[in-house]
N, C-alpha and C positions, 0 to 999 in steps of 0.2 A: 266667740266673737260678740263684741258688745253691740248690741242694737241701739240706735238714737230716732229721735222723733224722724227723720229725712226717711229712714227707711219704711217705716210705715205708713200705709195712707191714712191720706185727713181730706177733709172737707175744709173747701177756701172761700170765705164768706168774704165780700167786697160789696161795702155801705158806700152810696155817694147820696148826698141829696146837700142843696141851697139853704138851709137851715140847720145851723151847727147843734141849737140845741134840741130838734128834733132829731138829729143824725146823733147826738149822746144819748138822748131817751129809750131811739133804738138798741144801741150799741150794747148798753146795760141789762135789757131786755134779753135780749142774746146769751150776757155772760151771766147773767140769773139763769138759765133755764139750762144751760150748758155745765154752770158748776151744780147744780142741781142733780143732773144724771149720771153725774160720776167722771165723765169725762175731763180729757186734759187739754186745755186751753192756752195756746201762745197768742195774747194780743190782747186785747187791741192795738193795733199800732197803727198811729196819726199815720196818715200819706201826706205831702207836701198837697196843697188846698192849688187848684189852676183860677189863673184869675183871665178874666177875658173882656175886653176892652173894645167896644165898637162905637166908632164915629161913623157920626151920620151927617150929612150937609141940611142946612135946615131950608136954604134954596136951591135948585137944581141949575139954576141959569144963571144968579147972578147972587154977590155976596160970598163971596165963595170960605171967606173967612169963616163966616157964620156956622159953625157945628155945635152938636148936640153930642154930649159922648153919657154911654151908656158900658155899665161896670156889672156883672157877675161874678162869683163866687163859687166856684163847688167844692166843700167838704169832705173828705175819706178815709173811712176808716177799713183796717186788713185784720181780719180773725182767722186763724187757722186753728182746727181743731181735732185732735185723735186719739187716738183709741172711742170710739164712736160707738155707741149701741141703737139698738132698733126704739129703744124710749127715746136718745138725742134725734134721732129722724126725723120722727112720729110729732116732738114737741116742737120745732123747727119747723114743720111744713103745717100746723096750724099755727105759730107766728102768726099776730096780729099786729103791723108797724102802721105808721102815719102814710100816707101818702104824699108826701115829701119825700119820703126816704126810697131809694133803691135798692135793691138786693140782688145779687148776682154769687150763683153759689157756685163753686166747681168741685171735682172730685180729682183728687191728686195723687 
């Protein structure tokens, strides 16, 4: 029986942050340290970026026309990674990223 990455676990790294090019600073950070220890690496792969649009009235009584619209951005990036060793862990949980960026790991 042939084995494929699906059957073995990995680790699911999901990057978001408001600044694309701290969220690639990071990303790269990741794929250095991860081709580094040997491990096998599917990703990065873009996620579709959410954009969010809020309008605000700039009078509450009267003017009603009158809005303010305000626009965000969030960024993301999917790393999945396997065949995993206790060096890939070790280098990964001392990770040092921006604070823009977020990290959200899971075990798959």
């Amino acid at each position: 029986m042939k084995t494929t990455y699906q059957d073995k676990k990995c680790i699911r790294i999901l990057l978001k942050s408001f600044d694309g090019l701290a969220l690639d600073l990071a990303t790269k950070k990741i794929v250095k340290i991860i081709q580094s220890t040997g491990s096998v690496l599917k990703g990065p792969i873009p996620i579709p970026s959410e954009h969010k649009l809020i309008v605000l009235n700039r009078s509450p009584h009267v003017h009603k026309k009158a809005q303010d619209h305000f626009a965000t951005t969030i960024h993301k990036r999917l790393l999945d990674i396997y065949y995993t060793s206790n060096a890939t862990i070790d280098s990964l949980t001392k990770l040092e990223v921006s604070a823009a960026v977020g990290i959200k790991i899971n075990l798959h």
